[in-house]
NUROKOL-525428 format. One line per 3 residues: number of its first residue (from 1); their letters; for each residue x, y, z of C-alpha. Coordinates in steps of 0.2 Angstrom, whole numbers, plus 5000, padded with zeros to 4 digits. Layout:
N
NUM> a> X Y Z  ...
END
This chain:
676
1> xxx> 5683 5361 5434  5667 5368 5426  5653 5377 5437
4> xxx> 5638 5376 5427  5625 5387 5433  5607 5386 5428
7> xxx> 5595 5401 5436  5579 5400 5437  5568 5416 5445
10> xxx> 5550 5413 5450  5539 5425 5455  5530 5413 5464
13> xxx> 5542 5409 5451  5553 5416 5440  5564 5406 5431
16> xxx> 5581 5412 5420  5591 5398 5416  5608 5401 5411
19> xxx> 5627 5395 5410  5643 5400 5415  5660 5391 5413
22> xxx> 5670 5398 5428  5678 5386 5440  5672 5380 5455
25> xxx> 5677 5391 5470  5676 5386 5488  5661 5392 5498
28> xxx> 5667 5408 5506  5671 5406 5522  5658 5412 5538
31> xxx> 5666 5428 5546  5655 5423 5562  5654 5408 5572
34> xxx> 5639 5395 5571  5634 5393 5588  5619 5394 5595
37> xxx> 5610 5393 5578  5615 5373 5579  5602 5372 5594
40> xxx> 5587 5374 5580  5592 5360 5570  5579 5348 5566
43> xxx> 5571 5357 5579  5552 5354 5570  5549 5340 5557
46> xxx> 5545 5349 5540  5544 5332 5531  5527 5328 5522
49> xxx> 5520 5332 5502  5504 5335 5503  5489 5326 5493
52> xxx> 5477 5340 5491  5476 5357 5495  5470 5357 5510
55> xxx> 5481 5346 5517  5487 5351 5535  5497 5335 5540
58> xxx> 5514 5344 5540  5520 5358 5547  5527 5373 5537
61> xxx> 5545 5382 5534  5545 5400 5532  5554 5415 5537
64> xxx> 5556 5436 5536  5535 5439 5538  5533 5428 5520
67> xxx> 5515 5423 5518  5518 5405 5511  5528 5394 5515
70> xxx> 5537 5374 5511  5539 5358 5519  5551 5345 5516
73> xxx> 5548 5331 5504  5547 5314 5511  5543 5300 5497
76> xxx> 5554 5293 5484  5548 5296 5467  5559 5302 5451
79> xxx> 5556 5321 5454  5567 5335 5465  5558 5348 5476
82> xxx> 5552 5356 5493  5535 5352 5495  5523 5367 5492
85> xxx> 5521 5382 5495  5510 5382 5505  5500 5399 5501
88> xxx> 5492 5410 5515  5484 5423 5501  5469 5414 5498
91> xxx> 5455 5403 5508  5465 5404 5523  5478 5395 5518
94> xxx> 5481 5380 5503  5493 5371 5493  5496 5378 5478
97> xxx> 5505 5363 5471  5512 5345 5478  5529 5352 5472
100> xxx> 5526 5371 5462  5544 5368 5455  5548 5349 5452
103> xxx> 5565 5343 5443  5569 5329 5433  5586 5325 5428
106> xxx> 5587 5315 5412  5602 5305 5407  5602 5308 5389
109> xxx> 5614 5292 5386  5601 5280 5387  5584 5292 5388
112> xxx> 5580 5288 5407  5572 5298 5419  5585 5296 5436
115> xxx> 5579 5287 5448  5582 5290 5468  5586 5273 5481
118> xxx> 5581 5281 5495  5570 5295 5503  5581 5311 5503
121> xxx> 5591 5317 5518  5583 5332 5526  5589 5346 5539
124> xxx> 5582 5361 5546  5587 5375 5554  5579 5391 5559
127> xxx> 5588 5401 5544  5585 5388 5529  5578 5370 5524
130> xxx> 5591 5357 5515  5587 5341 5508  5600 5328 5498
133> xxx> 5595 5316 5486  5608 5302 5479  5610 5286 5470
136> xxx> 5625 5277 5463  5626 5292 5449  5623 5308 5456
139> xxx> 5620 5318 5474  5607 5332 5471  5608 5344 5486
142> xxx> 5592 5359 5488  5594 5373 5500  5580 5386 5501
145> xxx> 5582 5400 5511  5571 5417 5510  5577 5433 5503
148> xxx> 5563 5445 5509  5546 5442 5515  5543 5439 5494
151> xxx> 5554 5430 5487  5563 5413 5495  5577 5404 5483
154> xxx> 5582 5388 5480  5600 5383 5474  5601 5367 5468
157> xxx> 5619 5356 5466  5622 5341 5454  5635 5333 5457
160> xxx> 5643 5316 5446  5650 5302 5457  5653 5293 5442
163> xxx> 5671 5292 5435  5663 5294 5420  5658 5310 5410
166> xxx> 5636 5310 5413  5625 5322 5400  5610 5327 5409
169> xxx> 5593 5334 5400  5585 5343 5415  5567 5347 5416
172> xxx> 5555 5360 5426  5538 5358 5429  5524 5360 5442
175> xxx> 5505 5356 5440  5494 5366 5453  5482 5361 5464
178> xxx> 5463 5363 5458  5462 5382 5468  5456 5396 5456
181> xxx> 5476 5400 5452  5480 5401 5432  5492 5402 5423
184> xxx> 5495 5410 5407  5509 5413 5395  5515 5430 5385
187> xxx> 5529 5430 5376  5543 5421 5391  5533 5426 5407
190> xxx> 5523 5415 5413  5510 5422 5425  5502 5415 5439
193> xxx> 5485 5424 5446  5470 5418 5456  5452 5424 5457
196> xxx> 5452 5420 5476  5467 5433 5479  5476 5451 5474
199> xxx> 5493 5440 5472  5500 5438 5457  5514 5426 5452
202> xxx> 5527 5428 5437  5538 5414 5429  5550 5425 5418
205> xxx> 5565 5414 5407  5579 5423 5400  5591 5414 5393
208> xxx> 5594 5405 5377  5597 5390 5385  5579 5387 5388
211> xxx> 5573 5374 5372  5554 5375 5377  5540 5380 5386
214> xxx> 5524 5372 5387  5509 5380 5398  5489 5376 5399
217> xxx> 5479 5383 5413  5486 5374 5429  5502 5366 5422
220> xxx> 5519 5372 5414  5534 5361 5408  5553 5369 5407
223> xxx> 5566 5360 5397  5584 5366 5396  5598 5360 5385
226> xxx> 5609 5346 5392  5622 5347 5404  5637 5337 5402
229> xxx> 5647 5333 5420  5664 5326 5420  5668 5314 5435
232> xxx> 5667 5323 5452  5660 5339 5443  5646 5350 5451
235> xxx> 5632 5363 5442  5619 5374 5451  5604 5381 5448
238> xxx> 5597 5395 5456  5578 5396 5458  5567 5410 5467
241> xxx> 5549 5409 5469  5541 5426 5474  5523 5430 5479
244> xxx> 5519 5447 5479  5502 5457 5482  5500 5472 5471
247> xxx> 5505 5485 5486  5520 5481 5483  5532 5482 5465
250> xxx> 5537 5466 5458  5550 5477 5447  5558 5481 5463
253> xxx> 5559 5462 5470  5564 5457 5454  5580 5470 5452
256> xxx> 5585 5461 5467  5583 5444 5461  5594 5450 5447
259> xxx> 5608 5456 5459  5605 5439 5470  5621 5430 5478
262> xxx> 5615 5415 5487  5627 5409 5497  5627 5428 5503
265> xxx> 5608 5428 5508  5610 5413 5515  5627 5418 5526
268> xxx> 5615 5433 5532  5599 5422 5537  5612 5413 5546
271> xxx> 5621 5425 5555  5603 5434 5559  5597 5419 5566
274> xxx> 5612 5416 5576  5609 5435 5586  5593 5430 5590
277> xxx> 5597 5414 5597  5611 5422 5606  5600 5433 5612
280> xxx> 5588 5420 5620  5599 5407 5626  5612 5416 5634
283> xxx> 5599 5428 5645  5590 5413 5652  5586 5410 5669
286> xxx> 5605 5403 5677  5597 5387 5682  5591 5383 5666
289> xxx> 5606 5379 5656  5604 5363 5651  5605 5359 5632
292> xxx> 5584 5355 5633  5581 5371 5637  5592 5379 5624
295> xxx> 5582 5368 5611  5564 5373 5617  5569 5393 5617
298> xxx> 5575 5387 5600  5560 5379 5595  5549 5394 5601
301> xxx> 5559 5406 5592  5555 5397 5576  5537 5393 5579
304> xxx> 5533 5410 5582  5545 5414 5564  5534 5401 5556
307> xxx> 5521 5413 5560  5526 5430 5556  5519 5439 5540
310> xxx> 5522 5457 5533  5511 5470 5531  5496 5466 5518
313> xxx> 5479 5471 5512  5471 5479 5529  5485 5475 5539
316> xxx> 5496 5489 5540  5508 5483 5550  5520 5467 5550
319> xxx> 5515 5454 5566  5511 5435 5570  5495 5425 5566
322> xxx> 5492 5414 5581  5495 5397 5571  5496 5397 5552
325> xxx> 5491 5378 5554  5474 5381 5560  5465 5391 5544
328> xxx> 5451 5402 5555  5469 5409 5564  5477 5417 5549
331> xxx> 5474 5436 5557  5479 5443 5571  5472 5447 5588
334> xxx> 5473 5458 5601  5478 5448 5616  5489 5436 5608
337> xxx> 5498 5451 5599  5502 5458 5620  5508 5441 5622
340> xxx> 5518 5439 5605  5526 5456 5608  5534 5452 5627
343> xxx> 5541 5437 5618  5548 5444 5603  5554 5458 5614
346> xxx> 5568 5444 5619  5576 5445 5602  5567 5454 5590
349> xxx> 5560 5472 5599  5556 5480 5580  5546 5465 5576
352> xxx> 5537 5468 5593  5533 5485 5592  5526 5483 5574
355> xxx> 5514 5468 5582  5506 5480 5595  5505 5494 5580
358> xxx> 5495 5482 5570  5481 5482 5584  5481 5500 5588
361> xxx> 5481 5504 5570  5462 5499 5572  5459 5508 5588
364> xxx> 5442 5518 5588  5440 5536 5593  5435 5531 5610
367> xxx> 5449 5520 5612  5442 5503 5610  5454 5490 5604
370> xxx> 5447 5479 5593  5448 5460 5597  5456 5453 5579
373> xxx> 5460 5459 5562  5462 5450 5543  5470 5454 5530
376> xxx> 5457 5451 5517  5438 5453 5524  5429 5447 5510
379> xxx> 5437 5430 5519  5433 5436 5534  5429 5450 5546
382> xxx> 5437 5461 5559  5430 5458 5576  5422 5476 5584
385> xxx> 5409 5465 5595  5423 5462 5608  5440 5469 5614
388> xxx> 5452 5458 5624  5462 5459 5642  5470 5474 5643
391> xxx> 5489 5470 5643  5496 5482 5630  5503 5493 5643
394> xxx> 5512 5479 5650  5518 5473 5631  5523 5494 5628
397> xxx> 5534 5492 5645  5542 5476 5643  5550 5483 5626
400> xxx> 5556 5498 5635  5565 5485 5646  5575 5482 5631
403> xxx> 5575 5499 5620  5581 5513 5630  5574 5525 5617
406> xxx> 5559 5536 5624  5553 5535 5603  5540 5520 5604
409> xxx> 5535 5526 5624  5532 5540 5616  5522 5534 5602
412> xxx> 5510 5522 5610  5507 5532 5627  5492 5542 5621
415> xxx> 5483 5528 5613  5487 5517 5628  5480 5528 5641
418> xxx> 5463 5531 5631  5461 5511 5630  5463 5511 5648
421> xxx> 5451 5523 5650  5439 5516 5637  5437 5501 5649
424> xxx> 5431 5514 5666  5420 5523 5651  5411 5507 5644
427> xxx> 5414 5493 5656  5410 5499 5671  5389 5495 5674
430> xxx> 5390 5502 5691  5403 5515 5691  5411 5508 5707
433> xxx> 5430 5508 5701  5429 5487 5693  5427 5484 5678
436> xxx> 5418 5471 5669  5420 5462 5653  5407 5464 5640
439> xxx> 5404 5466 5621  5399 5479 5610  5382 5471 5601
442> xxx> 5375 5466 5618  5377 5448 5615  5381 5435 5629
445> xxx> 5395 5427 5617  5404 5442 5612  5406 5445 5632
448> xxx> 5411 5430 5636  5425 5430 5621  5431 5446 5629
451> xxx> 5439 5440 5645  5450 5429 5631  5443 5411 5642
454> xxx> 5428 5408 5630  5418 5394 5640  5425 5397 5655
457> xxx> 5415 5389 5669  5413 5407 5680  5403 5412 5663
460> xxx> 5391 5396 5665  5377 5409 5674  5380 5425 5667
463> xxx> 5370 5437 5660  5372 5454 5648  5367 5472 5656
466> xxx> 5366 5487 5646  5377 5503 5650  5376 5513 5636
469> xxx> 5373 5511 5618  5384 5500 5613  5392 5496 5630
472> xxx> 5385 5482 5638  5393 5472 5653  5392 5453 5661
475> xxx> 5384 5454 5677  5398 5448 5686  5417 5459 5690
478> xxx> 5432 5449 5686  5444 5448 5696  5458 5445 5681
481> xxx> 5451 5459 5674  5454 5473 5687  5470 5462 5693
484> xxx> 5477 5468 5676  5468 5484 5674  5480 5488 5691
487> xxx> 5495 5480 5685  5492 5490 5668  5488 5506 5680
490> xxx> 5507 5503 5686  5514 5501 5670  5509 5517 5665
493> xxx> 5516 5526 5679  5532 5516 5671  5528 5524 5655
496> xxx> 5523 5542 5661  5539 5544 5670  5547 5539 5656
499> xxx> 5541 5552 5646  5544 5564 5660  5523 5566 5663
502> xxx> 5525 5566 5684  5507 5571 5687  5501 5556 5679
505> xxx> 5514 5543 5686  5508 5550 5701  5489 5546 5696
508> xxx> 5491 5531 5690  5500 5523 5705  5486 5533 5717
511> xxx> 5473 5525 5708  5484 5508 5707  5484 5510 5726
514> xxx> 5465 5510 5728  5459 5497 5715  5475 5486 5724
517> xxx> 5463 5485 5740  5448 5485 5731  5455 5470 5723
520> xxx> 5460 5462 5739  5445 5465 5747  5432 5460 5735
523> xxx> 5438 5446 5725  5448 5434 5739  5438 5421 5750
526> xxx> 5448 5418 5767  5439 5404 5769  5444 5395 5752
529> xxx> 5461 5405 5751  5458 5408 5732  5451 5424 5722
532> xxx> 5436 5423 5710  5426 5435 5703  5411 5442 5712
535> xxx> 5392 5449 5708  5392 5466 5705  5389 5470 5720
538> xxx> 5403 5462 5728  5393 5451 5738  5393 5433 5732
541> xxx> 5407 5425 5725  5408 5414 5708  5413 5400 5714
544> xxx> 5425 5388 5705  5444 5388 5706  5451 5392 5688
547> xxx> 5466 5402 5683  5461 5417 5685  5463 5413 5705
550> xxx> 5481 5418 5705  5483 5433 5691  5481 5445 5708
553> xxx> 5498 5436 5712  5506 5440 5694  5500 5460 5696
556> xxx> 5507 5460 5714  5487 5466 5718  5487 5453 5733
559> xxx> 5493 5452 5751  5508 5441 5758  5493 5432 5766
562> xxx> 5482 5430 5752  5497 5425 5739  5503 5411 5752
565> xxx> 5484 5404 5753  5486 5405 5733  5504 5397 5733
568> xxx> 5495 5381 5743  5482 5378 5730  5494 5379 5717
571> xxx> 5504 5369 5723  5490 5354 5728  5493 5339 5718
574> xxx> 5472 5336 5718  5470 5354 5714  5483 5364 5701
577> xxx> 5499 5354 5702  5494 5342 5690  5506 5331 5675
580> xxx> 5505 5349 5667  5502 5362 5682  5493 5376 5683
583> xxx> 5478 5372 5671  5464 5380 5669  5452 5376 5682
586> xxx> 5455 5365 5698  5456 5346 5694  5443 5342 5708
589> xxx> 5431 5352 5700  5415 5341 5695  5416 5350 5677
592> xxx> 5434 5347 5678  5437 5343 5657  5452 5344 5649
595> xxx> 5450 5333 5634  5433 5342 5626  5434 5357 5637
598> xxx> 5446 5371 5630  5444 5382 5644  5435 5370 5656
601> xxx> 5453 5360 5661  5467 5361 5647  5484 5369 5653
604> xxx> 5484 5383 5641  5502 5389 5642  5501 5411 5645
607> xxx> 5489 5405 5661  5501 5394 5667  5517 5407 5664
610> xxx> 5507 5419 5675  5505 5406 5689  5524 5405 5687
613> xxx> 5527 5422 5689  5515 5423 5701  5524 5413 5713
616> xxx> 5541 5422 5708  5534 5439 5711  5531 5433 5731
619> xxx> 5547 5425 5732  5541 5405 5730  5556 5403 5717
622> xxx> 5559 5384 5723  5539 5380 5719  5543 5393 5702
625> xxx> 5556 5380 5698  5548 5367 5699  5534 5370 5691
628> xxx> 5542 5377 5677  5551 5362 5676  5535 5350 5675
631> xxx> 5527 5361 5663  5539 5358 5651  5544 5340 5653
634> xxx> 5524 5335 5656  5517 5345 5642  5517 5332 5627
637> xxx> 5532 5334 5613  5538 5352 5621  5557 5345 5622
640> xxx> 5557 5333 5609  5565 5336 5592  5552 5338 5579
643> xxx> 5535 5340 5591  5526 5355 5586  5520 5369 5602
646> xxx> 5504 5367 5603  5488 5378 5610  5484 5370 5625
649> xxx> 5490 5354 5633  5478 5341 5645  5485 5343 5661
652> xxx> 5485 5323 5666  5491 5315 5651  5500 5330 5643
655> xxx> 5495 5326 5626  5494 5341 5614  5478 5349 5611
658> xxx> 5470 5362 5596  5480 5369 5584  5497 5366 5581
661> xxx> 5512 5380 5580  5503 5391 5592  5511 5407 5595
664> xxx> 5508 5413 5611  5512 5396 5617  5528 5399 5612
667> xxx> 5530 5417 5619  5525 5410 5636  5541 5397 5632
670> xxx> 5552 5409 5630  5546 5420 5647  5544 5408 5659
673> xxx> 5564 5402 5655  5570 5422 5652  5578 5432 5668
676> x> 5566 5446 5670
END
């Protein structure tokens, strides 16, 4: 039997169309056994085409730091494709085309377009999308699946269920969105470039095969010679579609492309897929082992893949957007990148490291981190007003948890110890040992962003204090601030002993030792049995129980006593322990508002872990269990096939709030169901 196979390079697309008349072989068979990668299985729904281009109705496939991705077509019509892609190179984020690559099949016996009965049959899995169309004459079958973080391919197989021989005329074509992209012809190479971005495409055709070209500004036609099937025969075509920005070499990616197997790619996605899974499901908690929980570690693993992106323009280093679905979230940021890299550390520990590299690569001289960072500032610009909570430390040790290699310790220890002592430098107003957060520009906002809990109901008073030029402080000293400032203290001991540095081990955990007290001292109301921050001068509490009550339990800053007290008010089914517990402030609060209130109510996910931990770190593992439980089976879609993570939940209803895809969301997933 014949195997036809037309290829067709993209760069974001490069077509070479060509045909060969060697039989067809089986598939080679997998030297490794599927297992775990079956638990990602339509684990997100993909479906949707979109109408404009900036449509964000459907969620989007892609994988090895790529920055655009595909969904899933989901209408009937007469063409073939994967919806997309999706292009995160230009105004954060658009369409590029309802379908950059559509294919028509015409059946040159009686000059009709074919057309398909019913919508196609989708899968999905964390290594590569597939869809099936079919009607009484042929089954077409797509499977895309990335190559590199340029460059994903397509194979496409025709097969005749006829009993009769079929001559097919087949046709390429895409018409682009209205988006500043162009394309041009010269000579076989078709290029695609954009005003609105450094990205350039390339559709290049090699082979005689091609009869025709056709191109005007947002629109190119293919049309091959036909292809004549016998009864039960199969063809393929291979199509890659690369974006690439100019710091990279497109000759390179395109050498590859020229060299491309796909079912090898493909058997390698898989099998990378299937280690990382591993990796997740069989190191969680032992009494988490049911086949739900497998499918949520599952499902964050691939949100927070769906979110990845290689180093370009002022990003030097490869890390995660907090949701690709949201367009102001298409850069990264300090605290979600802590967050990001304790859960990739899970699976993926290079991927980890290279998040927390991408913040400090933007680290001042006085060690200021900076609170978020673009690719392309012309779109938008870094954040220096502002840092975030200091949990790099605590990021920087949990990866030594899983690399025994002193290397990245090594690394990141200098840089880590003069962030930690930029915050005593220029966040200290009093110089008593607790910090406060503040901002850079002396603006009440910028401070308030800071503590990472925007409009946070402890800020609803506050007010800006000067400390030096360009250090200015809230008036007010946070208890979650110096509750991770100690736990960051002890981490560094972790680090320094690590790397053999005793006398500053030993510093740290003296220090630890002091602010530990000072925490438990200051910030705790016996009466109440909950910690809030406090005036600068200690003396009046800020009242209002939100989350940032128990982070002294997560640090271990708080007595037996004092984490007990905590435990009660956590547990209180009018207080914390609500449809989704451990939201962000107390449900019998008069400004209690989850619906409208982002951090005025909503159960935002990393809070929620810490409260987990919290309770574990004391020994309240029955309450931890629980809770962990009702987190995930309260909070709106979280075990359900297709249901996107999202940012923040509403802690009586459980429904989904913000943007979708959310990373840290995921992270927090994946740690409150890992052994740690």
């Amino acid at each position: 039997m014949c195997n036809k196979i037309i290829l067709v390079s993209l760069c974001i697309l490069s077509l070479s169309i060509g045909c060969d008349n060697k039989k067809n072989k089986a598939k080679p068979s997998n030297k490794f056994i599927i297992e775990y990668l079956e638990y990602s299985t339509d684990i997100l729904n993909y479906g949707g085409v979109p109408k404009t281009k900036a449509d964000r109705d459907m969620l989007m496939f892609s994988d090895q730091g790529a920055w655009f991705a595909y969904s899933l077509h989901d209408s009937i019509n007469s063409s073939i494709g994967f919806s997309g892609p999706f292009l995160m190179t230009q105004e954060n984020g658009i369409w590029s085309s309802s379908s950059l690559t559509e294919l028509e099949l015409l059946n040159t016996k009686n000059n009709e377009i074919f057309k398909w009965e019913n919508h196609p049959k989708h899968r999905n899995y964390s290594s590569h999308l597939d869809q099936i169309y079919e009607n009484e004459h042929l089954k077409v079958q797509q499977q895309l699946v990335y190559m590199t973080g340029h460059t994903a391919l397509q194979k496409t197989t025709i097969t005749n269920l006829t009993s009769e021989e079929i001559s097919i005329s087949p046709k390429m074509k895409g018409d682009l969105f209205q988006s500043g992209i162009r394309v041009s012809k010269k000579g076989n190479i078709i290029t695609l470039s954009s005003s609105k971005s450094p990205a350039v495409g390339y559709i290049q055709f090699s082979n005689t095969n091609i009869l025709e070209i056709a191109t005007d500004s947002t629109s190119y036609t293919v049309k091959a010679g036909s292809l004549i099937l016998s009864s039960g025969e199969s063809t393929s075509l291979l199509i890659s579609q690369t974006f690439i920005f100019p710091e990279y070499s497109w000759e390179e990616e395109k050498q590859k492309i020229d060299k491309i197997d796909f079912d090898s790619i493909l058997q390698a996605r898989q099998l990378e897929k299937e280690n990382e899974l591993k990796a997740l499901i069989q190191k969680r908690r032992s009494n988490f082992t049911d086949e739900v929980y497998s499918q949520v570690l599952a499902k964050s693993h691939l949100t927070l893949q769906n979110n990845w992106r290689i180093p370009a323009g002022e990003l030097k280093h490869q890390g995660l957007f907090p949701s690709y679905h949201y367009e102001w979230f298409h850069g990264f940021w300090s605290w979600d990148s802590w967050k990001h890299a304790v859960g990739l550390s899970h699976y993926n520990p290079e991927l980890a490291k290279d998040q927390i590299r991408a913040m400090f690569d933007f680290q001042k001289d006085n060690g200021f981190i900076v609170d978020c960072v673009y690719r392309d500032t012309t779109i938008e610009a870094h954040n220096f007003r502002d840092t975030k909570p200091p949990l790099a430390a605590w990021a920087v040790a949990k990866i030594m948890e899983k690399d025994t290699s002193a290397d990245f310790v090594r690394e990141m220890y200098p840089k880590l110890k003069k962030y930690h002592d930029w915050w005593y430098a220029e966040r200290d107003h009093d110089q008593d040992g607790l910090c406060e957060y503040g901002s850079t520009d002396g603006t009440l906002i910028a401070a308030k962003w800071e503590s990472g809990m925007d409009n946070a109901i402890r800020f609803d008073d506050s007010k800006i204090v000067k400390n030096s030029e360009g250090a200015y402080s809230l008036d007010q000293e946070s208890v979650d601030l110096n509750a991770y400032l100690f736990a960051e203290k002890m981490y560094m001991a972790d680090l320094a002993e690590k790397l053999g540095e005793k006398e500053d081990a030993a510093m740290f955990r003296k220090d630890a030792e002091i602010l530990k007290k000072r925490i438990q001292d200051q910030f705790y109301d016996s009466e109440d049995g909950w910690f809030y921050d406090t005036n600068l001068d200690g003396s009046v509490f800020i009242k209002g129980a939100g989350s940032e009550g128990w982070t002294a339990l997560w640090a271990t800053a708080a007595t037996e006593e004092q984490a007990q007290r905590v435990k009660e008010k956590m547990m209180d089914l009018e207080k914390f322990f609500t449809t989704v517990p451990f939201q962000t402030m107390s449900k019998d609060h008069p400004k209690f508002n989850p619906a409208n209130g982002y951090w005025r109510g909503p159960n935002w996910l990393d809070q929620a872990y810490f409260g987990v931990k919290g309770l574990r770190n004391y020994g309240f593992n029955e309450e931890a269990d629980r809770a962990t439980v009702q987190i995930l089976k309260g909070a709106e879609g979280l075990l359900d096939k297709g249901k996107s993570i999202r940012e923040n939940y509403h802690p009586i209803t459980g429904k989904g709030l913000y943007a979708k895809n959310f990373s840290w969301s995921a992270a927090h997933i994946i740690m409150l169901l890992m052994e740690e």
